[in-house]
Biopython code that builds the backbone (N, CA, C, O; Angstrom):
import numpy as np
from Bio.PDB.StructureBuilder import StructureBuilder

atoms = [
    (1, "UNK", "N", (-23.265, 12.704, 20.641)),
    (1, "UNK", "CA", (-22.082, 11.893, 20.779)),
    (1, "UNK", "C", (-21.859, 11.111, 19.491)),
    (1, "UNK", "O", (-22.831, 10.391, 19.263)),
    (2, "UNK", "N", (-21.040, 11.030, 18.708)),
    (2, "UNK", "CA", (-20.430, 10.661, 18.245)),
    (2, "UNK", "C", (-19.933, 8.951, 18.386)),
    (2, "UNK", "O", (-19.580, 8.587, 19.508)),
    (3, "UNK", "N", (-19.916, 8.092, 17.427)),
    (3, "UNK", "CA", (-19.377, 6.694, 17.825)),
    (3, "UNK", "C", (-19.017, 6.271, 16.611)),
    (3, "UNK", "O", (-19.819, 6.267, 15.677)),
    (4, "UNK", "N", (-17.262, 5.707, 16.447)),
    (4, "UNK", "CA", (-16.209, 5.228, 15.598)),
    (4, "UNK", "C", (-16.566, 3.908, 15.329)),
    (4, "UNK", "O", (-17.616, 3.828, 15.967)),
    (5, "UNK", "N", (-16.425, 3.017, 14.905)),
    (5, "UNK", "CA", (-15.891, 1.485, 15.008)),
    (5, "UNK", "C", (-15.733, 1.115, 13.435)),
    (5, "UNK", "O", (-16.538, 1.427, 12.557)),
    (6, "UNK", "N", (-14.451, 0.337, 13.249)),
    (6, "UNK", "CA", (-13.718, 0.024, 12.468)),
    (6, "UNK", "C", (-13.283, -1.082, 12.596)),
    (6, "UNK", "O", (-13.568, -1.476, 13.727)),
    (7, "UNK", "N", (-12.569, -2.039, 11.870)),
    (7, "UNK", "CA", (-11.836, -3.324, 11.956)),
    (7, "UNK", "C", (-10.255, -3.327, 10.780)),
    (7, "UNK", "O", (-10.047, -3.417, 9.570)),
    (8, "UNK", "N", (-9.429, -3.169, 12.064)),
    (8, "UNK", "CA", (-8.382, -3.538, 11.118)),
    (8, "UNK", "C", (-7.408, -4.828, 11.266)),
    (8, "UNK", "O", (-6.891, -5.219, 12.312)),
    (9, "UNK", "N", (-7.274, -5.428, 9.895)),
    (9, "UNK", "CA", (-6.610, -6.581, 9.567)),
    (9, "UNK", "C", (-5.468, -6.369, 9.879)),
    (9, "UNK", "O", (-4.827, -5.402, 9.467)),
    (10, "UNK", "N", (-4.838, -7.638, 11.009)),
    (10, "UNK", "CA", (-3.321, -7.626, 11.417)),
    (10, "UNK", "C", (-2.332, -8.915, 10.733)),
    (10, "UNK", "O", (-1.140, -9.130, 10.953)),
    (11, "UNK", "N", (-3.437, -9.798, 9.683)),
    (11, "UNK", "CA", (-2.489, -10.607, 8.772)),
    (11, "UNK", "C", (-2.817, -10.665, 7.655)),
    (11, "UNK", "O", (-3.900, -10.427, 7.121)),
    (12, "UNK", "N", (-1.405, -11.150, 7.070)),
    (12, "UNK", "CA", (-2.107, -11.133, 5.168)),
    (12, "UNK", "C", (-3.561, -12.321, 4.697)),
    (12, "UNK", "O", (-4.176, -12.622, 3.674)),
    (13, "UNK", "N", (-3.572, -12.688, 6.168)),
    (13, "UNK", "CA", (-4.778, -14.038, 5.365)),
    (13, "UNK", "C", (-5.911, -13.669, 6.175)),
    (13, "UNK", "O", (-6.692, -14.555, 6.520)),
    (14, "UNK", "N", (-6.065, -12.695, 6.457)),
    (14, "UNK", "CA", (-7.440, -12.266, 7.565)),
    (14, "UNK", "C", (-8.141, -12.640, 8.466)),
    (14, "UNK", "O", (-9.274, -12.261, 8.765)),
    (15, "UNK", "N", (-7.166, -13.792, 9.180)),
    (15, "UNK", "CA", (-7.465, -14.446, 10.039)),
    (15, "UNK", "C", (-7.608, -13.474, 11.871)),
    (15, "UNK", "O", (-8.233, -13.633, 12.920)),
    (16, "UNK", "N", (-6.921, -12.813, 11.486)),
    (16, "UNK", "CA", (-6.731, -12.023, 13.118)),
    (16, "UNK", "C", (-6.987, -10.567, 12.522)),
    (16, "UNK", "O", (-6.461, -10.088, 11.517)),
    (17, "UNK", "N", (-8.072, -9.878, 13.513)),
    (17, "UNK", "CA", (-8.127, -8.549, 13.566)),
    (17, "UNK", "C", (-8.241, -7.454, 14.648)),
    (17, "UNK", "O", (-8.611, -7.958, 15.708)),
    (18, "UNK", "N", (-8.019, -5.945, 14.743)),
    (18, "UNK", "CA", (-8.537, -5.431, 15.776)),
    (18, "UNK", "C", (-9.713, -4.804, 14.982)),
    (18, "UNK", "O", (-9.906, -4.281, 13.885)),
    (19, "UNK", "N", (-10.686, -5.263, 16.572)),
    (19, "UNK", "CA", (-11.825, -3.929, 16.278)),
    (19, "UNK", "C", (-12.021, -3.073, 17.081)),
    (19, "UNK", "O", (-12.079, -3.387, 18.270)),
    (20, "UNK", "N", (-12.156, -1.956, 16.744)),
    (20, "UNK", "CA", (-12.130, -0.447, 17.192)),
    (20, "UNK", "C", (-13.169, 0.399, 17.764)),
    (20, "UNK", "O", (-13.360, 1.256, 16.902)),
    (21, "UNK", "N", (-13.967, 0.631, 18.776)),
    (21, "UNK", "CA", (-15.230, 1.708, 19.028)),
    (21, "UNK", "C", (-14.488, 2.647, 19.700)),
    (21, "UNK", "O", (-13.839, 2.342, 20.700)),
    (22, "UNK", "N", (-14.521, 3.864, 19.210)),
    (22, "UNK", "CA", (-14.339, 5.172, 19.823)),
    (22, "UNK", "C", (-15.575, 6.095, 20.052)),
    (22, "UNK", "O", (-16.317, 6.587, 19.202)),
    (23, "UNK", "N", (-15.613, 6.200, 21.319)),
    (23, "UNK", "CA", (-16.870, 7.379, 21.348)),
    (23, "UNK", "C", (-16.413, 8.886, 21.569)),
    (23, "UNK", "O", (-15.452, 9.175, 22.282)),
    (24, "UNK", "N", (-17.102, 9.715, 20.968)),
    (24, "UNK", "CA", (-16.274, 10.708, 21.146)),
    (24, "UNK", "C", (-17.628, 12.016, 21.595)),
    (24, "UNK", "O", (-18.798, 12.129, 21.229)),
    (25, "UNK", "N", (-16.689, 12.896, 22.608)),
    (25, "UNK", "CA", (-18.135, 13.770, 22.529)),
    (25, "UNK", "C", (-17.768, 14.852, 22.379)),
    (25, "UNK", "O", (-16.692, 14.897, 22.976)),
    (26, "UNK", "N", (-18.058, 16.213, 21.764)),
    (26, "UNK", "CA", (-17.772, 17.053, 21.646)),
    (26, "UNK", "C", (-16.107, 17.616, 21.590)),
    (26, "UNK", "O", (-15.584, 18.566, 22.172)),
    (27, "UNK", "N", (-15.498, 16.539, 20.577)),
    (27, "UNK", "CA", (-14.094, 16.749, 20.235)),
    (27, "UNK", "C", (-13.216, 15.717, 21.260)),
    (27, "UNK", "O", (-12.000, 15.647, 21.080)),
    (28, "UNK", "N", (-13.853, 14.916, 22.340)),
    (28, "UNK", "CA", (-13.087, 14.515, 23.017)),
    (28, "UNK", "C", (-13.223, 13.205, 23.133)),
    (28, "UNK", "O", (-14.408, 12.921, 22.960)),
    (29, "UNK", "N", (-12.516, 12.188, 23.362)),
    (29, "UNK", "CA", (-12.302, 10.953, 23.521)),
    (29, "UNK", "C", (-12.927, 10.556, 24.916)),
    (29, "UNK", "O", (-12.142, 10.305, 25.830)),
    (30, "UNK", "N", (-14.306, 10.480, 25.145)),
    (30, "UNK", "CA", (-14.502, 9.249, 25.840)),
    (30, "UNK", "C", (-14.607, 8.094, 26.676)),
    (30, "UNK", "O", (-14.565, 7.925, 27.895)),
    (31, "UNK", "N", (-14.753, 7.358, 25.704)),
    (31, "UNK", "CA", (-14.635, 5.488, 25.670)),
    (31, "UNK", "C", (-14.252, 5.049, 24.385)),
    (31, "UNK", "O", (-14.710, 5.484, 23.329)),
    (32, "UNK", "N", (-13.025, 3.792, 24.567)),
    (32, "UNK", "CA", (-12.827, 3.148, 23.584)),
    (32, "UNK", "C", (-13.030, 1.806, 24.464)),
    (32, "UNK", "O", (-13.229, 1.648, 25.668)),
    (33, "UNK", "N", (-12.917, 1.024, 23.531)),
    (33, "UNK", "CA", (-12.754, -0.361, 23.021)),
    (33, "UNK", "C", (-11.829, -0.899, 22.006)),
    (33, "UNK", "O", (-11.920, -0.670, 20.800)),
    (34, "UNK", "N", (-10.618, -1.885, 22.775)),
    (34, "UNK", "CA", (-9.711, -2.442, 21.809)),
    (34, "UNK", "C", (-9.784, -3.625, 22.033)),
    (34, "UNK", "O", (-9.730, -4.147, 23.147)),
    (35, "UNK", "N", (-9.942, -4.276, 20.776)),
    (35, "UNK", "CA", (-10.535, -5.587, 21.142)),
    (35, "UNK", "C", (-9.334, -6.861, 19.805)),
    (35, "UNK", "O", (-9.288, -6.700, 18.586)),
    (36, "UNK", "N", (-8.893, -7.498, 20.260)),
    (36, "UNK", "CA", (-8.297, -8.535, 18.950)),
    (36, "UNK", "C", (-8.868, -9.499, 19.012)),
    (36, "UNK", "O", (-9.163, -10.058, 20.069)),
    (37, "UNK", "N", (-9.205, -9.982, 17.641)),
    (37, "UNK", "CA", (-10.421, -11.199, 17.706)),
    (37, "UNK", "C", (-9.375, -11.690, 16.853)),
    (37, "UNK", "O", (-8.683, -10.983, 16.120)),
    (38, "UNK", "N", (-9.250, -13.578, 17.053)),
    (38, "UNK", "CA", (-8.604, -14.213, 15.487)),
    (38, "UNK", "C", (-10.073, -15.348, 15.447)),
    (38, "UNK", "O", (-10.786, -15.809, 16.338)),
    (39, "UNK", "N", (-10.061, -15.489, 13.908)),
    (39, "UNK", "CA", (-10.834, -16.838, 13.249)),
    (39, "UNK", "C", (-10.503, -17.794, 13.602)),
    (39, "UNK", "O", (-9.536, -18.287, 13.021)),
    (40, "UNK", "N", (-11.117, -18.524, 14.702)),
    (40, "UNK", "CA", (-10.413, -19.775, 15.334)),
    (40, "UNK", "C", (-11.336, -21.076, 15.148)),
    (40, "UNK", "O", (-12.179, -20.222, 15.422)),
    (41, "UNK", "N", (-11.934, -22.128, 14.983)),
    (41, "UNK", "CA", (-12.280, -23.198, 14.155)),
    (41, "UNK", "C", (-13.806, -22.576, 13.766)),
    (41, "UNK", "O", (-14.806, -23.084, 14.271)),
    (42, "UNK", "N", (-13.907, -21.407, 12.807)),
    (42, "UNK", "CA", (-15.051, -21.197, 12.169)),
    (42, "UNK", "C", (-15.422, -19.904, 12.528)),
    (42, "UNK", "O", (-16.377, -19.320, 12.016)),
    (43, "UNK", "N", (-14.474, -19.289, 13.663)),
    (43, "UNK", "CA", (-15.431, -18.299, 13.828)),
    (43, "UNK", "C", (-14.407, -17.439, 14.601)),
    (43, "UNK", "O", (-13.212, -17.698, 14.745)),
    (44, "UNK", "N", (-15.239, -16.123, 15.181)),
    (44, "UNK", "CA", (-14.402, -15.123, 15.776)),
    (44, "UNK", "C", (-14.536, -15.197, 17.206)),
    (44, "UNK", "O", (-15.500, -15.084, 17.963)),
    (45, "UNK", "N", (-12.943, -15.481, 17.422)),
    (45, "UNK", "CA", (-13.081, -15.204, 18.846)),
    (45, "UNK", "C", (-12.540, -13.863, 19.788)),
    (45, "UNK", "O", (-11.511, -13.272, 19.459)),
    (46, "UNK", "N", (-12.816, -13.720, 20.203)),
    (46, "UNK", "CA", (-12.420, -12.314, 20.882)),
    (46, "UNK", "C", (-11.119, -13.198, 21.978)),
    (46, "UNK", "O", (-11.174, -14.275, 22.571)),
    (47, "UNK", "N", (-9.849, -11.982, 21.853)),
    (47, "UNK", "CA", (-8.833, -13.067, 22.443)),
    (47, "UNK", "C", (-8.259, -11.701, 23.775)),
    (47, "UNK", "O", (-8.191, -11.964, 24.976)),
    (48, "UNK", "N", (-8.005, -10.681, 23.338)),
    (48, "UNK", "CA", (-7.543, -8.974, 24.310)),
    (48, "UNK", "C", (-8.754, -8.151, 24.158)),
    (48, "UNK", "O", (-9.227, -7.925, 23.044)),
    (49, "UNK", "N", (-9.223, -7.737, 25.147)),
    (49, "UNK", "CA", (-10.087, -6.262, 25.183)),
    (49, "UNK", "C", (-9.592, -5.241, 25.958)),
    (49, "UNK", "O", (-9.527, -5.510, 27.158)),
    (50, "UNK", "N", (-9.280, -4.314, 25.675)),
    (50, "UNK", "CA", (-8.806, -2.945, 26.319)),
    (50, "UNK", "C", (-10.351, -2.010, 26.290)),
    (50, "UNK", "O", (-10.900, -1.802, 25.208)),
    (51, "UNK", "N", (-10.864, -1.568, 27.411)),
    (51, "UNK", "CA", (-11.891, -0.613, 27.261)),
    (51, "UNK", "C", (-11.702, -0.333, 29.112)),
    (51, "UNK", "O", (-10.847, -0.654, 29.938)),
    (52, "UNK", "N", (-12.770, 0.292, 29.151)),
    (52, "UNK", "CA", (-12.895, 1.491, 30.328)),
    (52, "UNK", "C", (-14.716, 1.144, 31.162)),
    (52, "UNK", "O", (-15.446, 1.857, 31.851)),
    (53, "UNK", "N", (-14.842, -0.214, 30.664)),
    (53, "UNK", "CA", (-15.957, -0.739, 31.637)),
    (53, "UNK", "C", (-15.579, -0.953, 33.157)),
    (53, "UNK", "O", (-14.404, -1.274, 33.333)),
    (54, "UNK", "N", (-16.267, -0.848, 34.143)),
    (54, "UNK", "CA", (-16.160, -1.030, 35.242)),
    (54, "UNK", "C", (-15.358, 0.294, 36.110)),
    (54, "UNK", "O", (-14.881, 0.420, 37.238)),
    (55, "UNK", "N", (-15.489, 1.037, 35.087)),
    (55, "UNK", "CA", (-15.098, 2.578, 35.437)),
    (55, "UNK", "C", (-13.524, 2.925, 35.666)),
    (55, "UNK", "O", (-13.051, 3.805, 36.386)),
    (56, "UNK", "N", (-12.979, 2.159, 35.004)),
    (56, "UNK", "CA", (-11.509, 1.905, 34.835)),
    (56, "UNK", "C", (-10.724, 1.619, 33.334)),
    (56, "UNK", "O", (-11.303, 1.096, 32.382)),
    (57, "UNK", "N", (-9.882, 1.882, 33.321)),
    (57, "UNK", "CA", (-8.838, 1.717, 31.821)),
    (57, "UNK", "C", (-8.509, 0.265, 32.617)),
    (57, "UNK", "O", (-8.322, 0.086, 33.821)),
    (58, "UNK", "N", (-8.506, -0.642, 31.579)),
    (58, "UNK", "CA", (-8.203, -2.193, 31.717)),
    (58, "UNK", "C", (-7.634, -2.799, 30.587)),
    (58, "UNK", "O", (-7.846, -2.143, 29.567)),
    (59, "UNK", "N", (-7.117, -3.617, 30.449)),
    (59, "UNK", "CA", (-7.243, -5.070, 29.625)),
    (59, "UNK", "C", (-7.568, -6.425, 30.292)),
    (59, "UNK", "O", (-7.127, -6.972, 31.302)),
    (60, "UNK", "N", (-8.614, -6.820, 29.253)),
    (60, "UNK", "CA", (-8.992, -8.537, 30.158)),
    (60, "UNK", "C", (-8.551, -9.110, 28.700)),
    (60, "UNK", "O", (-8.946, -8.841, 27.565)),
    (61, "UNK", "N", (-7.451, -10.121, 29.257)),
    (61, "UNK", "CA", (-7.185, -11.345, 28.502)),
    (61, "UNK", "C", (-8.222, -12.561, 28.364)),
    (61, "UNK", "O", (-8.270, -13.155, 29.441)),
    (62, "UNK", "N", (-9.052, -13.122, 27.418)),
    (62, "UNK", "CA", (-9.950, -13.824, 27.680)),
    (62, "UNK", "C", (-9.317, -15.347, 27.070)),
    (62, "UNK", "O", (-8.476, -15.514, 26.187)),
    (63, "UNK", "N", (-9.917, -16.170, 27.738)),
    (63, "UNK", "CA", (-9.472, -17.400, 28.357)),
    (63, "UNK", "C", (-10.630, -18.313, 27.622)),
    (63, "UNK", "O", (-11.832, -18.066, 27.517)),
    (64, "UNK", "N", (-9.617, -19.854, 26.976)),
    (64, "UNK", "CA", (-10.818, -20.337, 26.113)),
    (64, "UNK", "C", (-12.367, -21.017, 27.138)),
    (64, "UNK", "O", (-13.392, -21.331, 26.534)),
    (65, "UNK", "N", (-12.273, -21.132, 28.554)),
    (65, "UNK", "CA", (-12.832, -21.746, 28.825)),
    (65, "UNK", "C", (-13.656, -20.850, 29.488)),
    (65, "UNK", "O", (-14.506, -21.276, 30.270)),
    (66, "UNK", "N", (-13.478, -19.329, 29.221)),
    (66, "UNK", "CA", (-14.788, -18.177, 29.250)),
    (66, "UNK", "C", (-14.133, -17.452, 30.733)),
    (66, "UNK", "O", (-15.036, -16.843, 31.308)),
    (67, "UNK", "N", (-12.599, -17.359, 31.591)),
    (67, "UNK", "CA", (-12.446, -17.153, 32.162)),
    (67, "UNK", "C", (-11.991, -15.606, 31.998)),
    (67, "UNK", "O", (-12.196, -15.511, 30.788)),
    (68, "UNK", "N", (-11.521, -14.345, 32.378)),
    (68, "UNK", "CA", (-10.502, -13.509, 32.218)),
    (68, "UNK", "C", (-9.492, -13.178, 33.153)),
    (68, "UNK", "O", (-9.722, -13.600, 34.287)),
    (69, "UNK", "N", (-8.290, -12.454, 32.985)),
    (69, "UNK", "CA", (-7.642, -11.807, 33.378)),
    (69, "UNK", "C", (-7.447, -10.222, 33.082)),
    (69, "UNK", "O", (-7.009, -9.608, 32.109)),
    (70, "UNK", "N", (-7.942, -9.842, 34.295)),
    (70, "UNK", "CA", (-8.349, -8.515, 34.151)),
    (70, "UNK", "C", (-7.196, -7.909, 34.898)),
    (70, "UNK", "O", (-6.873, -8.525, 35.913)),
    (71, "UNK", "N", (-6.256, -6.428, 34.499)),
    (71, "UNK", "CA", (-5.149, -5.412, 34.726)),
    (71, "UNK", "C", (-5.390, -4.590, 34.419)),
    (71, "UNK", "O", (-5.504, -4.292, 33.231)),
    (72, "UNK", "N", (-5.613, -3.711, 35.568)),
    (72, "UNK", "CA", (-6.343, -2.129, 35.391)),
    (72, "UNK", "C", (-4.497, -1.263, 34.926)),
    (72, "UNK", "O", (-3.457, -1.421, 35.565)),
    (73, "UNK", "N", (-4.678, -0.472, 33.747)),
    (73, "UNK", "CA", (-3.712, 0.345, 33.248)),
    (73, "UNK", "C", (-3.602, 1.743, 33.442)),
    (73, "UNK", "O", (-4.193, 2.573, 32.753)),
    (74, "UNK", "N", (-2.770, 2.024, 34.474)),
    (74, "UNK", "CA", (-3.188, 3.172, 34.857)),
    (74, "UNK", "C", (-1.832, 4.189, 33.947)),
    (74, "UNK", "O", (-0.601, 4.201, 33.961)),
    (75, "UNK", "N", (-3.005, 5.003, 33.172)),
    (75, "UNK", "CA", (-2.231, 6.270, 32.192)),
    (75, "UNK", "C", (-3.615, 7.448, 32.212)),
    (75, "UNK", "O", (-4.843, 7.466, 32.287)),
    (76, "UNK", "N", (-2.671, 8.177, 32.115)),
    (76, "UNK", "CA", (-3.051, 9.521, 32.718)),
    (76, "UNK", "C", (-4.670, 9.937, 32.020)),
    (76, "UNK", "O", (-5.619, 10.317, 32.706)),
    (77, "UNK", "N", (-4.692, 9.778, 30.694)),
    (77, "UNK", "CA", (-5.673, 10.328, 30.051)),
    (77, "UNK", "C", (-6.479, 9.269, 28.929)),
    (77, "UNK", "O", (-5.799, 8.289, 28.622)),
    (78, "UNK", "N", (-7.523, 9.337, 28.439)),
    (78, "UNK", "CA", (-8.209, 8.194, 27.015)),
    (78, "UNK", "C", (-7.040, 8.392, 26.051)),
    (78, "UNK", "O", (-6.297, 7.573, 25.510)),
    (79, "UNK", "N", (-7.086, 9.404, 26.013)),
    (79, "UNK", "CA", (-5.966, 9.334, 23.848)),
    (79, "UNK", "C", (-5.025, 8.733, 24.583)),
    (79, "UNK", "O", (-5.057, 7.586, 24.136)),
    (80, "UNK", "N", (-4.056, 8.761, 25.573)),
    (80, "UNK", "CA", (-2.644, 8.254, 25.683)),
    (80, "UNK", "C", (-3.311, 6.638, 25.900)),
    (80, "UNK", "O", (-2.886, 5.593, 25.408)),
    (81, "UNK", "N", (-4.155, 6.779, 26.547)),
    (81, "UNK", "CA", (-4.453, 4.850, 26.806)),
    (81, "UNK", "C", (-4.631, 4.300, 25.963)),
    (81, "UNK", "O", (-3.855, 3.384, 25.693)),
    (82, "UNK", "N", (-5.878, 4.617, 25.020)),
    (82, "UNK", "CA", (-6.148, 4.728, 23.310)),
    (82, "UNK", "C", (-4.719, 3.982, 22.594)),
    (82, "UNK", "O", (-4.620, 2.797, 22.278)),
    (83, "UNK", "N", (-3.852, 4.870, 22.475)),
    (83, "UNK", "CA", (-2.554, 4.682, 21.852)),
    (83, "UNK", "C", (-2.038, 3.297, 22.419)),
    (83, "UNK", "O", (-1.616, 2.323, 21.796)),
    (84, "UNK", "N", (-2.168, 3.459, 23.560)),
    (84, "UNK", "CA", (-1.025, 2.274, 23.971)),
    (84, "UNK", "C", (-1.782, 1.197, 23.624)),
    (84, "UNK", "O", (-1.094, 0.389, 23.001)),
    (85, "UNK", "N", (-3.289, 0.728, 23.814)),
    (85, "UNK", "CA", (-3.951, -0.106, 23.524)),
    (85, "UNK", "C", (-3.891, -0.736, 22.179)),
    (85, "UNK", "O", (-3.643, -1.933, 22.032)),
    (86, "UNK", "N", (-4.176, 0.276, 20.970)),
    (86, "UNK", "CA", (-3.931, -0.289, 19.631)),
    (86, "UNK", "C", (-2.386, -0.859, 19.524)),
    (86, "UNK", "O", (-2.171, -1.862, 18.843)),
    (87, "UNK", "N", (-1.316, -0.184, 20.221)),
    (87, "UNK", "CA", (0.319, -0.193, 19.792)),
    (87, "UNK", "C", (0.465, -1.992, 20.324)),
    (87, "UNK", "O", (0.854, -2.965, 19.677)),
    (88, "UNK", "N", (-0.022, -1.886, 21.738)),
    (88, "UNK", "CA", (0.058, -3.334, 22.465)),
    (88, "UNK", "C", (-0.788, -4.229, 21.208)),
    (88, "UNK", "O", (-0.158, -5.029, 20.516)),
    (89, "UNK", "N", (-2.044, -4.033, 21.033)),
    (89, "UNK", "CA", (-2.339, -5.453, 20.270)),
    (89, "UNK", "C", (-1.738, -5.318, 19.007)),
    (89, "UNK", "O", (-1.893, -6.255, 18.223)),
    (90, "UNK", "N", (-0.968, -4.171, 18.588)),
    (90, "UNK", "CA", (-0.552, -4.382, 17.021)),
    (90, "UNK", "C", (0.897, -5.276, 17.451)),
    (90, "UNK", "O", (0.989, -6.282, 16.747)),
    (91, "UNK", "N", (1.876, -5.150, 18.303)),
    (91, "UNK", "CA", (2.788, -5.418, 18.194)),
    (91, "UNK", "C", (2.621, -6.989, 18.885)),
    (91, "UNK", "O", (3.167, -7.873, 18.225)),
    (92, "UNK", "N", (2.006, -7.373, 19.993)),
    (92, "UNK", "CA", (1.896, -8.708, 20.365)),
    (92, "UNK", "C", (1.013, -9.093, 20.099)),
    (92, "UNK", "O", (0.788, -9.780, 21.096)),
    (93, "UNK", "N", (-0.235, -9.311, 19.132)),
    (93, "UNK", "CA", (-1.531, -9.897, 19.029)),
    (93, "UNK", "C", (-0.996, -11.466, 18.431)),
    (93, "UNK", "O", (-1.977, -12.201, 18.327)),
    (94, "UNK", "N", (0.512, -12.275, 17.944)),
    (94, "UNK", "CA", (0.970, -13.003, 17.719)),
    (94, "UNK", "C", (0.993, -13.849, 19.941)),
    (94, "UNK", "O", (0.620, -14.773, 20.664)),
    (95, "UNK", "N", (1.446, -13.063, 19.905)),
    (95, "UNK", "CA", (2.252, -13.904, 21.462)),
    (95, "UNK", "C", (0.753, -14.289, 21.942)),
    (95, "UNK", "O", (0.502, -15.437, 22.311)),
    (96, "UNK", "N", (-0.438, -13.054, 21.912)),
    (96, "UNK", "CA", (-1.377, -12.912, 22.370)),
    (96, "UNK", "C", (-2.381, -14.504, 22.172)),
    (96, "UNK", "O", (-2.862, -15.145, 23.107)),
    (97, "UNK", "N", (-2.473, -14.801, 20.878)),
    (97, "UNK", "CA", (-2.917, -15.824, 19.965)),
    (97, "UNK", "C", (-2.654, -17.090, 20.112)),
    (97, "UNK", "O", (-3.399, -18.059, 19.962)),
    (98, "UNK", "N", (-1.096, -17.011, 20.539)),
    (98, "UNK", "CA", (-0.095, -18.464, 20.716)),
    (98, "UNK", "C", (-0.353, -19.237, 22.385)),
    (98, "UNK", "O", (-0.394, -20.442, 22.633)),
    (99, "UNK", "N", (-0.514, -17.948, 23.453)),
    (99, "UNK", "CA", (-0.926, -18.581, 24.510)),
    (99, "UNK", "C", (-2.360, -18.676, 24.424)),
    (99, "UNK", "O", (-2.672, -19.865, 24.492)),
    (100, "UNK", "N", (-3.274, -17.995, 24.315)),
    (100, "UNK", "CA", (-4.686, -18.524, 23.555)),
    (100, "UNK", "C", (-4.718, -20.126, 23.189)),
    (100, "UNK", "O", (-5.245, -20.791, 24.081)),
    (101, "UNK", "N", (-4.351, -20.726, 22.279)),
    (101, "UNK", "CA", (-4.296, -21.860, 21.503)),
    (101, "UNK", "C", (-3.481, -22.543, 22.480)),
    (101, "UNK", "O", (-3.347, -23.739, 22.219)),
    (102, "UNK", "N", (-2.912, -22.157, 23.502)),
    (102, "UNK", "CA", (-1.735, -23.342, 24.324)),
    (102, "UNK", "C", (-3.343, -23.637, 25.421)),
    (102, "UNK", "O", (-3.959, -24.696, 25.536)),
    (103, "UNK", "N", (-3.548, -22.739, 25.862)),
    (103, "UNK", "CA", (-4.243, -22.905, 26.492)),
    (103, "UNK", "C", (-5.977, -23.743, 26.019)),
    (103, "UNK", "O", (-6.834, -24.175, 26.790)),
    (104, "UNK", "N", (-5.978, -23.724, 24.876)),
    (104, "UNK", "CA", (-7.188, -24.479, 24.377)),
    (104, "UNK", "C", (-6.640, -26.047, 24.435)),
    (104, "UNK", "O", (-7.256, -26.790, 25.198)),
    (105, "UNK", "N", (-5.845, -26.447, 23.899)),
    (105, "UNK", "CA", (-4.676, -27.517, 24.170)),
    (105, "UNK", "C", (-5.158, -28.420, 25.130)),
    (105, "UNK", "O", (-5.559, -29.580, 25.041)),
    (106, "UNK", "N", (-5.009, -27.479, 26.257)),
    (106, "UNK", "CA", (-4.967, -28.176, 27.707)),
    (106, "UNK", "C", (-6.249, -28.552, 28.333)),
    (106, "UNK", "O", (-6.413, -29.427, 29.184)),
    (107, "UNK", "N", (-7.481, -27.482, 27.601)),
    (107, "UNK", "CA", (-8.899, -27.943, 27.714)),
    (107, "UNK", "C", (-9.260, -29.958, 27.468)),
    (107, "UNK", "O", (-10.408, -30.394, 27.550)),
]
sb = StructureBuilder()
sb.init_structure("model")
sb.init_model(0)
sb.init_chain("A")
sb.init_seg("    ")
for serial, (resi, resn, name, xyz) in enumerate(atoms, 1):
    if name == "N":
        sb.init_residue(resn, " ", resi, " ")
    sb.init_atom(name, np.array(xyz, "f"), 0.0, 1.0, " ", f" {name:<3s}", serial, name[0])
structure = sb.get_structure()
């Protein structure tokens, strides 16, 4: 088996990133992990995870006070979930970030 992981930068100041594990076995996809972490007072926090723990395609929104919100995504196959996972945190990992920090606020 085969195993990917990568980190790609989603701002010009490298504050927010996704990181990437793809496992792959014999040409085929797996398990991933989509995960957006931003640098938040010193360090990395993990803020969206998209993966396939608990024997399901999910995203858990994680919550500053260690809580989640977990939404099982139901698509047909890994590569199509794969896709939507990176597309979702590339295009909202901003909105993603902003309720993050509203919610530290209120701590």
């Amino acid at each position: 088996m085969k195993e990917i992981e990568f980190l790609s930068i989603l701002d010009k100041f490298g504050h927010d990133r996704l990181r990437v594990r793809l496992k792959i076995d014999k040409g085929e996809l797996v398990d991933v992990v989509y995960q957006y972490e931003a640098f938040i007072l010193e360090k990395w926090v993990p803020i969206v995870r998209y993966d396939c723990a608990h024997g399901f395609f999910h995203r858990d929104v994680l919550m500053p006070n260690g809580d989640k919100e977990k939404q099982e995504i139901s698509i047909d196959n890994l590569k199509s979930a794969s896709k939507y996972a990176e597309q979702d945190l590339k295009d909202r990992w901003e909105w993603y970030k902003e309720r993050y920090l509203k919610k530290m606020k209120k701590r």
